[in-house]
PDB file of N, CA, C and O in Angstrom:
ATOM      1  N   UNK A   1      31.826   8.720  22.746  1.00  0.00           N
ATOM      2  CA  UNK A   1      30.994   8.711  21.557  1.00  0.00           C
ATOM      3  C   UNK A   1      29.533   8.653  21.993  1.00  0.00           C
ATOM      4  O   UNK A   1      29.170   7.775  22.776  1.00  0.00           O
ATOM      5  N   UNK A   2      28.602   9.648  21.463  1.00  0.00           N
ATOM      6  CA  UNK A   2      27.311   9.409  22.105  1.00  0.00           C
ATOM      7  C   UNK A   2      26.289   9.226  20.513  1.00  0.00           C
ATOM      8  O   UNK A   2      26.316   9.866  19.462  1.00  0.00           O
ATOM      9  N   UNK A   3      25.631   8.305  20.873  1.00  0.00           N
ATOM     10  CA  UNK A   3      24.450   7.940  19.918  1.00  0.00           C
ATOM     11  C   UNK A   3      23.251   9.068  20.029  1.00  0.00           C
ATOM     12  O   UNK A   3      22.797   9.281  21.153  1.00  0.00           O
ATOM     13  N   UNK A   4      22.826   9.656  19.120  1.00  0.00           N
ATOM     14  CA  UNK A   4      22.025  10.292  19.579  1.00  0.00           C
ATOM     15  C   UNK A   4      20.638  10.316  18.431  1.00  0.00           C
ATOM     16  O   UNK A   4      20.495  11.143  17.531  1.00  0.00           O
ATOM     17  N   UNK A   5      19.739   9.213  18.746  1.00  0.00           N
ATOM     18  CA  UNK A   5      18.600   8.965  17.741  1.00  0.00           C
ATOM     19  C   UNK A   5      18.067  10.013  17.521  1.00  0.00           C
ATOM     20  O   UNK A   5      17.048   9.583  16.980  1.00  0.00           O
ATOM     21  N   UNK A   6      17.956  11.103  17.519  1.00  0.00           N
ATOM     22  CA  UNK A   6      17.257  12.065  16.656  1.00  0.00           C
ATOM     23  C   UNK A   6      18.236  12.550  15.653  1.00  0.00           C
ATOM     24  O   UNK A   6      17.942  13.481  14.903  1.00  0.00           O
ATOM     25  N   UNK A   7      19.337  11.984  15.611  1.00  0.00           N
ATOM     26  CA  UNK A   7      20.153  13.022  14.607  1.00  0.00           C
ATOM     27  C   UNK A   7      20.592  11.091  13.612  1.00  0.00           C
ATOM     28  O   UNK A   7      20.379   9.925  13.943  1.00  0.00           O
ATOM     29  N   UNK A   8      21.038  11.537  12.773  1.00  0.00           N
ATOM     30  CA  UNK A   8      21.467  10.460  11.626  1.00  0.00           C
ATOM     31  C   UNK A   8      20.314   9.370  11.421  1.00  0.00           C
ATOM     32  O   UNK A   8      19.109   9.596  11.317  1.00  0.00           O
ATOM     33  N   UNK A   9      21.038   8.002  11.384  1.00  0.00           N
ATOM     34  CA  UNK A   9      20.511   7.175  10.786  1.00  0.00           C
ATOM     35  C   UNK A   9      18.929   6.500  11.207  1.00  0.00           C
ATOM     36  O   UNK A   9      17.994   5.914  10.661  1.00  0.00           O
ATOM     37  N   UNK A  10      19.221   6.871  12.178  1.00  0.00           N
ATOM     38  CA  UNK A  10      17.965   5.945  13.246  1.00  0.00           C
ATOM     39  C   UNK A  10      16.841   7.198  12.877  1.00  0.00           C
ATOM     40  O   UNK A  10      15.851   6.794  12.267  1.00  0.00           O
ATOM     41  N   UNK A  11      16.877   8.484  13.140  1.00  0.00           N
ATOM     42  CA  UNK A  11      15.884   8.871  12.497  1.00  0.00           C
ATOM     43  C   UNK A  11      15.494   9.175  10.874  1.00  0.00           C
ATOM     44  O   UNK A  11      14.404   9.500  10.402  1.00  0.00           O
ATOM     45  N   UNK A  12      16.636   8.977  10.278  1.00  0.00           N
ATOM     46  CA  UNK A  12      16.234   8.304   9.076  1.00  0.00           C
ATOM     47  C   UNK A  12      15.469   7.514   9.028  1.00  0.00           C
ATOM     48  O   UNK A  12      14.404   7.972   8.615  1.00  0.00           O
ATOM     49  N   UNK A  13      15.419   6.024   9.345  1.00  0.00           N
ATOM     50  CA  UNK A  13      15.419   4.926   9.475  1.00  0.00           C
ATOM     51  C   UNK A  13      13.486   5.377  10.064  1.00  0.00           C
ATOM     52  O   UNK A  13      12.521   5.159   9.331  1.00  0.00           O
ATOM     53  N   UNK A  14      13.382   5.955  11.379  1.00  0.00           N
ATOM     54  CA  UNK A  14      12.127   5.914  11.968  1.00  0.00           C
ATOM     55  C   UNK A  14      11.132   6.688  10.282  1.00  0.00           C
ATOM     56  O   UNK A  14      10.027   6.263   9.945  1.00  0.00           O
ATOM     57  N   UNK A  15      11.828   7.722   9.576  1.00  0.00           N
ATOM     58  CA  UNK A  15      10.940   8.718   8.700  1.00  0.00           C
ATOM     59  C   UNK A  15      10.582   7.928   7.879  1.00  0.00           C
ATOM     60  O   UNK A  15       9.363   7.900   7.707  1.00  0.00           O
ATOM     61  N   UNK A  16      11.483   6.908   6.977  1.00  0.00           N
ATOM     62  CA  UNK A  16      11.277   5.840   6.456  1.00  0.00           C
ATOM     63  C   UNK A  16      10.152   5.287   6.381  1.00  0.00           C
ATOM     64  O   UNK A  16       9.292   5.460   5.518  1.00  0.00           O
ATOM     65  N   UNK A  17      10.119   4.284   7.712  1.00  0.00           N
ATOM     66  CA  UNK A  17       8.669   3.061   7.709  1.00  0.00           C
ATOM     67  C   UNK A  17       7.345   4.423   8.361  1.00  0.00           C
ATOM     68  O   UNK A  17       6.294   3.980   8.823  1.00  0.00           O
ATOM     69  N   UNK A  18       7.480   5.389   8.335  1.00  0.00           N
ATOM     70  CA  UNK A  18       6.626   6.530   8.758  1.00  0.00           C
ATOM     71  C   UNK A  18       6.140   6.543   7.220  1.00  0.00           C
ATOM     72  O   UNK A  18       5.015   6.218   6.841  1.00  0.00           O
ATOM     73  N   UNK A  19       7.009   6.900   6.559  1.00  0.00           N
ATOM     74  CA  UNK A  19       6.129   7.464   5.067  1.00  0.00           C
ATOM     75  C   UNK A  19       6.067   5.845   4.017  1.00  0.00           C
ATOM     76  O   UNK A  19       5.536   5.577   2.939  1.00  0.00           O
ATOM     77  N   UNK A  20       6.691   5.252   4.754  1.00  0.00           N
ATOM     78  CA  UNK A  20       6.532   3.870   3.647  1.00  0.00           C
ATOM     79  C   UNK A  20       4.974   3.484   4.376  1.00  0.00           C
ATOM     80  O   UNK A  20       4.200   3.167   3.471  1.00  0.00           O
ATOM     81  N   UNK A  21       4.360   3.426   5.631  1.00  0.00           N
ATOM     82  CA  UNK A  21       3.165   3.166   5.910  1.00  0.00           C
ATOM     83  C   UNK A  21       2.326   4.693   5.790  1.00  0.00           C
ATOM     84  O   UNK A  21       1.206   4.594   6.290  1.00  0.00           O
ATOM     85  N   UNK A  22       2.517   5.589   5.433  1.00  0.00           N
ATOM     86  CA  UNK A  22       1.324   6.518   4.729  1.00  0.00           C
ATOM     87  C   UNK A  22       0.807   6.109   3.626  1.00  0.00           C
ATOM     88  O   UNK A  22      -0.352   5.952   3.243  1.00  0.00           O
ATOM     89  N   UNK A  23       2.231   5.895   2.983  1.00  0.00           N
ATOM     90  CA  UNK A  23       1.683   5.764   1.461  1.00  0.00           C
ATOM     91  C   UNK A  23       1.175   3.864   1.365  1.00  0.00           C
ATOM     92  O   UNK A  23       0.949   3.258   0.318  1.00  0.00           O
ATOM     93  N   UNK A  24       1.139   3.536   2.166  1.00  0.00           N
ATOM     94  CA  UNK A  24       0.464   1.818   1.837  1.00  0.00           C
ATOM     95  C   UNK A  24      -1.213   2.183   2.528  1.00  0.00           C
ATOM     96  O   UNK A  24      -2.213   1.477   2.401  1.00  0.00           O
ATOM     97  N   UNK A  25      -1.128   3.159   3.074  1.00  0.00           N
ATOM     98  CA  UNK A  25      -2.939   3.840   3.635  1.00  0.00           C
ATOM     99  C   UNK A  25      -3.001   4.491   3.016  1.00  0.00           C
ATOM    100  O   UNK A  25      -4.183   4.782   3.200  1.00  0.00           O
ATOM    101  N   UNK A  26      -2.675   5.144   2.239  1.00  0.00           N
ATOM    102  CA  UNK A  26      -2.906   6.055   0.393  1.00  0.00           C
ATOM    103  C   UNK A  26      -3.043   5.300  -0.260  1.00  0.00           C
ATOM    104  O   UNK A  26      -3.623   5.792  -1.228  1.00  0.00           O
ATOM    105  N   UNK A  27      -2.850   4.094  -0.444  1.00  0.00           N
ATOM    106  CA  UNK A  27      -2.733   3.515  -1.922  1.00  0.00           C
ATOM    107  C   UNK A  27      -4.338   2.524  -1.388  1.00  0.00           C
ATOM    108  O   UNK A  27      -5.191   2.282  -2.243  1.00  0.00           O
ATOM    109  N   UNK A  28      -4.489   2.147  -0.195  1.00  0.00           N
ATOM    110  CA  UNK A  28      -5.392   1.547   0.873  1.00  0.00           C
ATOM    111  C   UNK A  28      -6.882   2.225   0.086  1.00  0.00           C
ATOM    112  O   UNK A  28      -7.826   1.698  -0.501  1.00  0.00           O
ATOM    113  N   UNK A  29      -6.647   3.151   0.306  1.00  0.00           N
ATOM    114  CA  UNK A  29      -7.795   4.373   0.657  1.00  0.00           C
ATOM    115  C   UNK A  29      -8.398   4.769  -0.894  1.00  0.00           C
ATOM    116  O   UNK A  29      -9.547   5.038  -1.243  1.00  0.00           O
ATOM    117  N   UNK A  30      -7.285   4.697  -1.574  1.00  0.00           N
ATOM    118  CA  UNK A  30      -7.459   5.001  -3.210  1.00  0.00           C
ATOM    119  C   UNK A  30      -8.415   3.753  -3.896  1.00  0.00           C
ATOM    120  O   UNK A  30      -9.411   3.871  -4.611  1.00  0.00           O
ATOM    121  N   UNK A  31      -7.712   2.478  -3.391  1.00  0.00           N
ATOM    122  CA  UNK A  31      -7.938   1.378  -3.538  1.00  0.00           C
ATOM    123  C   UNK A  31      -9.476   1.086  -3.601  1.00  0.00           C
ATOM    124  O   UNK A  31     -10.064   0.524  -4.525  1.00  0.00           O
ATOM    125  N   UNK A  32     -10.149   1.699  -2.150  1.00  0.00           N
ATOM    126  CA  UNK A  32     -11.242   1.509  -1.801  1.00  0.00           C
ATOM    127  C   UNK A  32     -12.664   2.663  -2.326  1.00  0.00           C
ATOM    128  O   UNK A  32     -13.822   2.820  -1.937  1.00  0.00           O
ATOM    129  N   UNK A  33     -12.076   3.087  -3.052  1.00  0.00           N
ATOM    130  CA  UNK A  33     -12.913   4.746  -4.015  1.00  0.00           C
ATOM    131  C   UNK A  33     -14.136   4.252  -4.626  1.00  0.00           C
ATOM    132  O   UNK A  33     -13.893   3.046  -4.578  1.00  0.00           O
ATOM    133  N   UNK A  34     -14.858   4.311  -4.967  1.00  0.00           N
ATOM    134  CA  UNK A  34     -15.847   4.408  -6.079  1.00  0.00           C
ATOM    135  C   UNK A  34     -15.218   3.659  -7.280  1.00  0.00           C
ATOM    136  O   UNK A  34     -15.240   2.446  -7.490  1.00  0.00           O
ATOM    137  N   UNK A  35     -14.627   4.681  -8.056  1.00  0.00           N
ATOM    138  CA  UNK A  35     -13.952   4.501  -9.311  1.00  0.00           C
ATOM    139  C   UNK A  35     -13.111   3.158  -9.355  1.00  0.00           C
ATOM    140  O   UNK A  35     -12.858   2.671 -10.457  1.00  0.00           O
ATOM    141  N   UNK A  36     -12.691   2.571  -8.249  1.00  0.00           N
ATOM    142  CA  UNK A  36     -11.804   1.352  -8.340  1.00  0.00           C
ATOM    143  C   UNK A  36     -12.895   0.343  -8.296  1.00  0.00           C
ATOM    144  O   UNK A  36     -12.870  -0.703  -8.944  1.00  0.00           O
ATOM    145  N   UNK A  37     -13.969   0.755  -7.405  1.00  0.00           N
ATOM    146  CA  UNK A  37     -14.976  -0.303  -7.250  1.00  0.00           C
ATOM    147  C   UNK A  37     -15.773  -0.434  -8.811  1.00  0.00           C
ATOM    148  O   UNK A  37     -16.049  -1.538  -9.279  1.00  0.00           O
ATOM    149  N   UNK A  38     -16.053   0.713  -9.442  1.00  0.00           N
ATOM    150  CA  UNK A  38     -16.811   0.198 -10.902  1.00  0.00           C
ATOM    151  C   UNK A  38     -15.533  -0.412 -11.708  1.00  0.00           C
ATOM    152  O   UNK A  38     -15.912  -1.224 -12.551  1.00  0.00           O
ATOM    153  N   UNK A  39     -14.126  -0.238 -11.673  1.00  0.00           N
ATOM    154  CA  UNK A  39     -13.679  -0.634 -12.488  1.00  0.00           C
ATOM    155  C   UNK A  39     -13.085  -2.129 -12.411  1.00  0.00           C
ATOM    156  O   UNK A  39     -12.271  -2.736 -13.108  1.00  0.00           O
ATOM    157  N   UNK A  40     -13.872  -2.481 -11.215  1.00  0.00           N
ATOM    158  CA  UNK A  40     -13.152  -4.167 -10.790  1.00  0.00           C
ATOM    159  C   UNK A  40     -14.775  -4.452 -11.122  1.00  0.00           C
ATOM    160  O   UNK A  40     -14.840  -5.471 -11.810  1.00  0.00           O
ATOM    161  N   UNK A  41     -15.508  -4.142 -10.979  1.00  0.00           N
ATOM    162  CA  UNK A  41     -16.920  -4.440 -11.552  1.00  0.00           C
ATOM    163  C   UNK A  41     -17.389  -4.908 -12.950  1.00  0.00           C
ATOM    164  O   UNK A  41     -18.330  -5.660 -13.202  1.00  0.00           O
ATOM    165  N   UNK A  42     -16.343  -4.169 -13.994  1.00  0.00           N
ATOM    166  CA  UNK A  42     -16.735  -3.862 -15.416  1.00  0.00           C
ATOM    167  C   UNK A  42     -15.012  -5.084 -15.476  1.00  0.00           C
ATOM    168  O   UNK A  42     -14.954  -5.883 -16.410  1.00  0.00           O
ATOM    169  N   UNK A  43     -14.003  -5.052 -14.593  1.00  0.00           N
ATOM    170  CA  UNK A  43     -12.754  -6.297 -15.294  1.00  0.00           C
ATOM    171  C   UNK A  43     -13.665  -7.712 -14.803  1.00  0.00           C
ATOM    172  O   UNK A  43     -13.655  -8.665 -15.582  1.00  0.00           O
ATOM    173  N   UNK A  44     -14.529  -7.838 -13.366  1.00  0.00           N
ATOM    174  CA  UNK A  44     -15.350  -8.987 -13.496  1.00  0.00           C
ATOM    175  C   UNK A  44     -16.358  -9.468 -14.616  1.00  0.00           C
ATOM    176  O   UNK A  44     -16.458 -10.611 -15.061  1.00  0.00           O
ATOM    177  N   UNK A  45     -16.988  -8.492 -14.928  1.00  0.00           N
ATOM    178  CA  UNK A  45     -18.413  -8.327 -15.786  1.00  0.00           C
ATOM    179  C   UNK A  45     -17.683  -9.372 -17.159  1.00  0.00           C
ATOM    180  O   UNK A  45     -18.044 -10.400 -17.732  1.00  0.00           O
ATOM    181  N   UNK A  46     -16.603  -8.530 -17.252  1.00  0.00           N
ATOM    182  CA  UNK A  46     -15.697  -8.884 -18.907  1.00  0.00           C
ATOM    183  C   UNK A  46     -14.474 -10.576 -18.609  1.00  0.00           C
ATOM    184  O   UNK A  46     -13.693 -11.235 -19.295  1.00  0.00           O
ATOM    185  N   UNK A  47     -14.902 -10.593 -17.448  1.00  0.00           N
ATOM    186  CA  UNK A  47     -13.939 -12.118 -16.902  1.00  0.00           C
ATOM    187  C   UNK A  47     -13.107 -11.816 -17.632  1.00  0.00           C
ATOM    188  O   UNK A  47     -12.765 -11.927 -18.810  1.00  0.00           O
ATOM    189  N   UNK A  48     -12.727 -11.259 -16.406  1.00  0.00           N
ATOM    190  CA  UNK A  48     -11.020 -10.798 -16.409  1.00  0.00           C
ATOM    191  C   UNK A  48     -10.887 -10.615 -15.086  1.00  0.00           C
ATOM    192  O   UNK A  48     -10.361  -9.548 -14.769  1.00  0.00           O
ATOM    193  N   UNK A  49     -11.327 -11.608 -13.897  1.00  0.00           N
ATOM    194  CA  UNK A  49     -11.247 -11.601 -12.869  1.00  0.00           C
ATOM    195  C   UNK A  49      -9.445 -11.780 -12.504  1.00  0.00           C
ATOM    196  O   UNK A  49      -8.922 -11.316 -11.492  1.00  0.00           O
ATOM    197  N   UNK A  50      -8.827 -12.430 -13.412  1.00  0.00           N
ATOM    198  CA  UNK A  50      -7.535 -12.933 -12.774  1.00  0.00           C
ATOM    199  C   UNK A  50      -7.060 -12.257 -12.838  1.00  0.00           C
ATOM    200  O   UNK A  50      -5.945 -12.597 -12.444  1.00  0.00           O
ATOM    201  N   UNK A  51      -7.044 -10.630 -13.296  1.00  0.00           N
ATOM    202  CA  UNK A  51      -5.874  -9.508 -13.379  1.00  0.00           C
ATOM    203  C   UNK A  51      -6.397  -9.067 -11.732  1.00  0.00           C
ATOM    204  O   UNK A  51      -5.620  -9.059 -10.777  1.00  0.00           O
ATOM    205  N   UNK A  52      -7.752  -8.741 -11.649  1.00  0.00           N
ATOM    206  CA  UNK A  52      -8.331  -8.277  -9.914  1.00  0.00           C
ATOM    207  C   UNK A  52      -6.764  -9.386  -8.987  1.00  0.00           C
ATOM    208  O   UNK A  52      -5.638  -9.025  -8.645  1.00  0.00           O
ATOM    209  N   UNK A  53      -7.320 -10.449  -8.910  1.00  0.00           N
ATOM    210  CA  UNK A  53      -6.590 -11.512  -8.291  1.00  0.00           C
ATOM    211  C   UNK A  53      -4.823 -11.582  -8.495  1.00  0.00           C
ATOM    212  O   UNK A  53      -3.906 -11.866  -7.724  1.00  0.00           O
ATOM    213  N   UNK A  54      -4.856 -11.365  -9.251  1.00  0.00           N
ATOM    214  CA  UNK A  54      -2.901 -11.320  -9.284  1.00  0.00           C
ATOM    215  C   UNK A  54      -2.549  -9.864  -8.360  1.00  0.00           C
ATOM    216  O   UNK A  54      -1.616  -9.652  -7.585  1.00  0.00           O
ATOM    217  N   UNK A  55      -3.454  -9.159  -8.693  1.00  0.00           N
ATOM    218  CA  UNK A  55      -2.603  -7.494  -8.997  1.00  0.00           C
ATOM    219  C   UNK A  55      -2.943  -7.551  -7.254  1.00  0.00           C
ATOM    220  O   UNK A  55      -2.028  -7.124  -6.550  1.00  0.00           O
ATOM    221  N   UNK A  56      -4.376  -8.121  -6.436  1.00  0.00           N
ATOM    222  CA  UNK A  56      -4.119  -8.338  -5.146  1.00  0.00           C
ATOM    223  C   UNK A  56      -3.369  -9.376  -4.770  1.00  0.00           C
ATOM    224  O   UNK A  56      -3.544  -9.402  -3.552  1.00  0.00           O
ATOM    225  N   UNK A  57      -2.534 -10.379  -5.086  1.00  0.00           N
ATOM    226  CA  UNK A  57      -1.984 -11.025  -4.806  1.00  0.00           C
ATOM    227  C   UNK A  57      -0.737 -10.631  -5.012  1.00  0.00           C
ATOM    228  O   UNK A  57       0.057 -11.350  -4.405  1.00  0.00           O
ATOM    229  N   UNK A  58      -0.171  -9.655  -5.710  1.00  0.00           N
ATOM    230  CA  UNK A  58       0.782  -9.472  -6.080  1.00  0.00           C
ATOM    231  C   UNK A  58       1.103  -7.991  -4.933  1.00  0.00           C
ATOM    232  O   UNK A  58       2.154  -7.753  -4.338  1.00  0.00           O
ATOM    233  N   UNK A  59       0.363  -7.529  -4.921  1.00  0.00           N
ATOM    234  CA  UNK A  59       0.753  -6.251  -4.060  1.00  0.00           C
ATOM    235  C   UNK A  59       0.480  -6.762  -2.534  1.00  0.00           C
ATOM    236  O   UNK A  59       1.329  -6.240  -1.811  1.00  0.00           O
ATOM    237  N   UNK A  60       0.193  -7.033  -2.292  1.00  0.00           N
ATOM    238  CA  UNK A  60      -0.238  -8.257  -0.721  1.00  0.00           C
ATOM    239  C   UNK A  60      -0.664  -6.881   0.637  1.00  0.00           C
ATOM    240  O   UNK A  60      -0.051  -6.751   1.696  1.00  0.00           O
ATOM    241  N   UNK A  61      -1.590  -6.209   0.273  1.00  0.00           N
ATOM    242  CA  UNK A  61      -1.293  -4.906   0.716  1.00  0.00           C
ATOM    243  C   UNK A  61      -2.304  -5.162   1.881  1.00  0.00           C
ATOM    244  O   UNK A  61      -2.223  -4.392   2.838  1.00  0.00           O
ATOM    245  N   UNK A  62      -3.068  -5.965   1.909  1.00  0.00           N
ATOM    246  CA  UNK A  62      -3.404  -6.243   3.590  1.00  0.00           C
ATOM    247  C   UNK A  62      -2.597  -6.260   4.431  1.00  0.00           C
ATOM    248  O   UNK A  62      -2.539  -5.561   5.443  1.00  0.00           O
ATOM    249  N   UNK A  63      -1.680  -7.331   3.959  1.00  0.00           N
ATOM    250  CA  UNK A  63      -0.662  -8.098   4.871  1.00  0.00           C
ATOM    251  C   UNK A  63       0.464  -7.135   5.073  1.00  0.00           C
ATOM    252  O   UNK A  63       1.171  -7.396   6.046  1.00  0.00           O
ATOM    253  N   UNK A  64       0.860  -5.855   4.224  1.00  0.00           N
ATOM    254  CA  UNK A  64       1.487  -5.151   4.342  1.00  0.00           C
ATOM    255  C   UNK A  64       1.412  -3.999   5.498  1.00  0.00           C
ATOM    256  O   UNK A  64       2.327  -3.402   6.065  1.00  0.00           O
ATOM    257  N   UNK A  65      -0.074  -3.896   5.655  1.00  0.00           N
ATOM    258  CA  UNK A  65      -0.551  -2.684   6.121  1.00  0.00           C
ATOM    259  C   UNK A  65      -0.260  -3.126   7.509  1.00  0.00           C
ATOM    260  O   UNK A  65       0.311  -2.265   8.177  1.00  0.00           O
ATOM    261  N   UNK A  66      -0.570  -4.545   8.273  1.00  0.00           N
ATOM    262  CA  UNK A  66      -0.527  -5.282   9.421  1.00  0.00           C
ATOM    263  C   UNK A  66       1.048  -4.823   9.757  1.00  0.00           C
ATOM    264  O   UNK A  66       1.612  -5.245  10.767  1.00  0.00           O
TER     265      UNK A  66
END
């Protein structure tokens, strides 16, 4: 019986955390735009800071990206 990581699960498995960490540096990158920056600007302005604070606390996407 021979294992052979390019074929089945294991390269499944490698394509996986490949596109599960693109898209956490897409969502990174989106995150960091213009448009996200006026609109955490205008939810502070209106104190509504705690939705900023959950929605980063809740997605933990530093700690994800590490």
């Amino acid at each position: 019986m021979n294992n052979d990581p390019s074929e089945g699960q294991a390269i499944q498995e490698i394509n996986f955390w490949n596109s599960i960490e693109r898209s956490l540096a897409n969502i990174d990158e989106q995150l960091k735009s213009p448009m996200i920056d006026v609109t955490k600007k205008l939810l502070k302005s209106a104190n509504k800071i705690q939705l900023i604070y959950h929605f980063e606390l809740d997605t933990d996407l530093a700690q994800k990206l590490k």
